[in-house]
NUTIPA-216528 format. One record per residue (C-alpha): residue number from 0; y, x, z. Coordinates in pm, whole numbers, always signed. Each point is the difference from the previous one (the first is absolute). Layout:
<recs>
+-----+--------+--------+--------+
! pos !      Y !      X !      Z !
+-----+--------+--------+--------+
! NUM !      Y !      X !      Z !
...
+-----+--------+--------+--------+
</recs>
This chain:
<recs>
+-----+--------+--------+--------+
! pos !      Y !      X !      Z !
+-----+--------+--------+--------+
!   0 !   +371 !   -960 !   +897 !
!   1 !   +169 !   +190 !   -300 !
!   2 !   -124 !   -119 !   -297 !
!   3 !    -57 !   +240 !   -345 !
!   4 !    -72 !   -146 !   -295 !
!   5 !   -197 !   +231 !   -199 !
!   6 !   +124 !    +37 !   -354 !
!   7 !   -383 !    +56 !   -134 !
!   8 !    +42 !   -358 !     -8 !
!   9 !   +266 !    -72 !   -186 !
!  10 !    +81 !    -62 !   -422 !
!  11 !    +90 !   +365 !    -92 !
!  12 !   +118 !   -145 !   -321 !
!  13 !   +305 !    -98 !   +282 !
!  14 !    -21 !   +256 !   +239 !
!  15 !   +357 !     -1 !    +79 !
!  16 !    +37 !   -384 !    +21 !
!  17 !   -341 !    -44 !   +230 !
!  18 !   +190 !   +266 !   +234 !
!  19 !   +315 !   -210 !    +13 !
!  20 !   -202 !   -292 !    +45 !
!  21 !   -203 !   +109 !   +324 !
!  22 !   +365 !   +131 !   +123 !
!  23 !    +96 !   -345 !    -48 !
!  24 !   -290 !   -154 !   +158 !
!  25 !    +42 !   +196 !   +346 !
!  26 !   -195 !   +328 !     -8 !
!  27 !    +50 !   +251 !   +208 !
!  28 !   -151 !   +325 !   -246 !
!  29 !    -99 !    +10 !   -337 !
!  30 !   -362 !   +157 !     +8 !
!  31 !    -31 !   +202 !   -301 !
!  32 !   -333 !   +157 !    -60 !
!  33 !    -34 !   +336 !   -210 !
!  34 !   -389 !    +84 !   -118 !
!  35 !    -70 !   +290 !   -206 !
!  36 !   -366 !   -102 !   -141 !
!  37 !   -151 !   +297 !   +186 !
!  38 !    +70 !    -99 !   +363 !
!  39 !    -88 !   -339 !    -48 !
!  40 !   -154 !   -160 !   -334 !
!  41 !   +319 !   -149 !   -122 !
!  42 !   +356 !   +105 !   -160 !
!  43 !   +315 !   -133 !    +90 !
!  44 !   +287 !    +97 !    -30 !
!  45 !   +219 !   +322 !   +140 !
!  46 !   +389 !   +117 !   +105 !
!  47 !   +149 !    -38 !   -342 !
!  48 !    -83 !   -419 !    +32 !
!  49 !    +90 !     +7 !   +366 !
!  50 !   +344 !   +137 !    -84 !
!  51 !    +63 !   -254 !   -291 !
!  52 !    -72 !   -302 !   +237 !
!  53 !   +175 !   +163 !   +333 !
!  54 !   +336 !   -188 !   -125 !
!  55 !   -167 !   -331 !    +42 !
!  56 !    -31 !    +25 !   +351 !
!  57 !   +181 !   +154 !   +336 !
!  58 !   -328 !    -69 !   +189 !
!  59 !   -247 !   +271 !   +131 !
!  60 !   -189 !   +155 !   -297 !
!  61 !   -363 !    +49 !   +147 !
!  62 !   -140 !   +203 !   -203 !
!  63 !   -329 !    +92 !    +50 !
!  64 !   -159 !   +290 !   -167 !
!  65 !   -405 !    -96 !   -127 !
!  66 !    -22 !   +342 !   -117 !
!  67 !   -203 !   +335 !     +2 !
!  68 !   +331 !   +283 !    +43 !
!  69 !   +286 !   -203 !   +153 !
!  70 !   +151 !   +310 !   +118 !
!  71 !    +70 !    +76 !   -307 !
!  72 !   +215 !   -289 !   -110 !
!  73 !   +216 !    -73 !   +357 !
!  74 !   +313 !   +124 !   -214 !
!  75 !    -31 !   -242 !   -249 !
!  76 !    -72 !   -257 !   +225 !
!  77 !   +304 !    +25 !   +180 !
!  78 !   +197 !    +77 !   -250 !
!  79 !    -96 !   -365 !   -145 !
!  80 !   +101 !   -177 !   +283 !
!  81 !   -267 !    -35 !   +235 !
!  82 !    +62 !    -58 !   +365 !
!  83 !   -328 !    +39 !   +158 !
!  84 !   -301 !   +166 !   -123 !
!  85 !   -334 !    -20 !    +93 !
!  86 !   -310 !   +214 !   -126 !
!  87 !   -374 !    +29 !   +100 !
!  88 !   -143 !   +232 !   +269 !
!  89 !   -273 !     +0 !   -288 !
!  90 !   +172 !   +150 !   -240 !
!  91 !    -16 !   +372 !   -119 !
!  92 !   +388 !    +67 !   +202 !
!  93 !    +45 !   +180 !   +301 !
!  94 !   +132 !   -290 !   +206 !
!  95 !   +261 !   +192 !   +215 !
!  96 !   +131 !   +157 !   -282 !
!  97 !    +25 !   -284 !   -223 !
!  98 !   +122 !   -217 !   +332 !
!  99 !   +234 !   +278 !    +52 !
! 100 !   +127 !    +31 !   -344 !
! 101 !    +85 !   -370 !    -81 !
! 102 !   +207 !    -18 !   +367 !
! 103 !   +191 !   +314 !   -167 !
! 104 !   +161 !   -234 !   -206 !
! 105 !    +72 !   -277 !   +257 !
! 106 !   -240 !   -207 !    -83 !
! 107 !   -274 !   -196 !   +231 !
! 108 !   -384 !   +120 !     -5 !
! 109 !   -278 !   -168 !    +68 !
! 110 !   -408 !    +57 !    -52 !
! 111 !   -255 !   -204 !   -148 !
! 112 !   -340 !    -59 !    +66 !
! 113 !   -274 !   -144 !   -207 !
! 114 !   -278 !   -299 !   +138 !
! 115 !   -229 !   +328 !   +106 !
! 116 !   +233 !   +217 !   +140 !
! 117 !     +9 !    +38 !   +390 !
! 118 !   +367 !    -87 !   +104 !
! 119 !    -19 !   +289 !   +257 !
! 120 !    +27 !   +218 !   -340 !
! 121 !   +359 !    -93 !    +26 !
! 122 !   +114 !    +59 !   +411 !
! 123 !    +62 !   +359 !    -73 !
! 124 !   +253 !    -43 !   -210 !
! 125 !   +155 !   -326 !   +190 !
! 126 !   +309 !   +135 !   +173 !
! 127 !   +122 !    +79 !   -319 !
! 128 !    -64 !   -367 !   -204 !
! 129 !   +205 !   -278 !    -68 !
! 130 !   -283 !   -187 !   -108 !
! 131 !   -372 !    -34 !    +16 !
! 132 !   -152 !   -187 !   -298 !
! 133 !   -335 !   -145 !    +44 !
! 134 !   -191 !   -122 !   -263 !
! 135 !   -160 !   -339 !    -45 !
! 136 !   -163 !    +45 !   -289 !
! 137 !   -140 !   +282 !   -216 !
! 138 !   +335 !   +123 !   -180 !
! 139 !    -21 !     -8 !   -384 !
! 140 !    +48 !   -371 !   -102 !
! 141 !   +191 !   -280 !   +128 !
! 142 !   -151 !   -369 !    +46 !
! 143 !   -246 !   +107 !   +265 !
! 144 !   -195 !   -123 !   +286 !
! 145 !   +124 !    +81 !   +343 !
! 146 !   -170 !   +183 !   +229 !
! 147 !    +10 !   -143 !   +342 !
! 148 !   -218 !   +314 !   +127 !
! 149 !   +316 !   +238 !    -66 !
! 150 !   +229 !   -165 !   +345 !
! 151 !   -175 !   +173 !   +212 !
! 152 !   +158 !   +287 !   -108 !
! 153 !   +365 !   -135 !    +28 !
! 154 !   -107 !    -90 !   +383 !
! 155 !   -111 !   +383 !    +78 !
! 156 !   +310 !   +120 !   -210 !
! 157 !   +231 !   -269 !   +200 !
! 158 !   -135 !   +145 !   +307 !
! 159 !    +47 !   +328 !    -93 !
! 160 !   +344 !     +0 !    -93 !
! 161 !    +99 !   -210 !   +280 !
! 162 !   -172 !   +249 !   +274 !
! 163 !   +245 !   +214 !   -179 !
! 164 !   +260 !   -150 !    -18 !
! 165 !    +88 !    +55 !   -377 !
! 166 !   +198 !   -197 !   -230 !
! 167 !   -240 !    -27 !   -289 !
! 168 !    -95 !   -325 !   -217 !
! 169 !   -333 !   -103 !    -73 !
! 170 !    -45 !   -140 !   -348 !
! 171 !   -301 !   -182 !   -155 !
! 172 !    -43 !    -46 !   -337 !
! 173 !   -295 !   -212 !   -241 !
! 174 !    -85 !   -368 !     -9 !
! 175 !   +269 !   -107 !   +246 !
! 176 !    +71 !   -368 !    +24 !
! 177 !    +93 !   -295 !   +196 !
! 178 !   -362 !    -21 !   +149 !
! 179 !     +2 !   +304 !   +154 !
! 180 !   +357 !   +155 !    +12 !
! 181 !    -32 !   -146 !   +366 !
! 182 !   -303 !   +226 !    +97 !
! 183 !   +206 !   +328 !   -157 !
! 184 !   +315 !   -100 !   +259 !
! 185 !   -304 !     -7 !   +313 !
! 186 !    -78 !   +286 !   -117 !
! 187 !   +315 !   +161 !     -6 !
! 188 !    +73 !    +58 !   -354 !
! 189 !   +388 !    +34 !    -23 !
! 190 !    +27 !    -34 !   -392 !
! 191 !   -225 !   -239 !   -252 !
! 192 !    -27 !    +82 !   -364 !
! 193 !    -78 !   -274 !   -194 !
! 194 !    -73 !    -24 !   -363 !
! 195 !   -164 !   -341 !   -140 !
! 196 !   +126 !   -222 !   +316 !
! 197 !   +353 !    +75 !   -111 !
! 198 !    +32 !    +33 !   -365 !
! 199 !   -255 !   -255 !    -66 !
! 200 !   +182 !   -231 !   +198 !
! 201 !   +170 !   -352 !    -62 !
! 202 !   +267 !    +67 !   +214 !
! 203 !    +17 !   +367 !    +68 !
! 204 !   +314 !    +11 !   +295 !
! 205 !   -199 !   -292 !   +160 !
! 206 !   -328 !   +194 !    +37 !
! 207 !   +181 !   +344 !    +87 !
! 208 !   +138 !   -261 !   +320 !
! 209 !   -317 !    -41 !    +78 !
! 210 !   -174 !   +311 !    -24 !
! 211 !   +274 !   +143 !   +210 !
! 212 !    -13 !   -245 !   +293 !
! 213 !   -360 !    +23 !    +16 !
! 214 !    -41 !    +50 !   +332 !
+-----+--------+--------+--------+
</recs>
């Protein structure tokens, strides 16, 4: 298991340091989330932030776009450092362009779907992911409950992509911990994002261990 800490999580009053600090602690992406307010009823932050804290790290930026257009910002995205971006089938985009524009500039794509969504929404456009991002929890806040209902949907998309034959990773994201990381791996969730389990943790590299050999 690959495990992404998700930076909603973190003291933004140290952004830099709490990047350098999960780097240090054994994770394998840094899991930044972008919300516009309109999307999803929050604000975050956006590429000008991303680029300032990029130095901190060598580690996959994952960023992942919580907003209404992302189209429109796959430039500046890139431009501030991200490796691999995912964005919702739900959002206002034309998901093969927008797929098509961010691999323009060499970087990985992958979809998101929301707790509601039907992860067939995504198998048209599979053979041209890097990632499938399935969410755990309604997207907007961190701190949430996790929704155990949701891994059926990495077992259909598993199944899918492996009738296929397709090198794409499944990512889950919300309320992911060590009492359940274990039932995401069954499932056949590739990547973990966890917020609260890691940053509010006593011994952060310890529990990043254990999340990863979960299985």
């Amino acid at each position: 298991m690959l495990i992404a800490p998700s930076l909603l999580s973190c003291d933004f009053s140290r952004f830099g340091e709490e990047i350098k600090r999960m780097d240090e602690a054994g994770a394998d992406y840094m899991h930044l989330d972008v919300m516009d307010g309109h999307f999803v009823p929050n604000i975050t932050f956006g590429a000008p932030v991303i680029k300032f804290v990029r130095k901190f790290t060598d580690k996959v930026f994952d960023v992942h776009l919580m907003i209404s257009e992302p189209f429109k910002y796959i430039d500046d995205f890139c431009d501030a450092g991200a490796d691999l971006i995912t964005f919702h089938i739900e959002s206002d985009s034309d998901p093969l362009e927008t797929i098509n524009k961010i691999k323009s500039r060499n970087v990985k794509a992958g979809l998101v779907v929301k707790p509601k969504t039907d992860i067939e929404s995504v198998f048209p456009y599979l053979d041209k992911l890097d990632m499938v991002l399935i969410m755990t929890v309604e997207p907007g806040f961190g701190g949430q409950s996790f929704m155990a209902d949701m891994l059926p949907k990495a077992e259909k998309l598993k199944a899918e992509i492996n009738k296929r034959n397709l090198d794409v990773l499944i990512e889950a994201d919300g309320g992911i911990g060590i009492n359940n990381i274990a039932d995401c791996a069954k499932a056949g969730v590739d990547v973990a994002v966890a917020g609260t389990a890691v940053f509010k943790a006593e011994d952060p590299k310890a529990t990043i261990a254990k999340l990863k050999n979960c299985d």
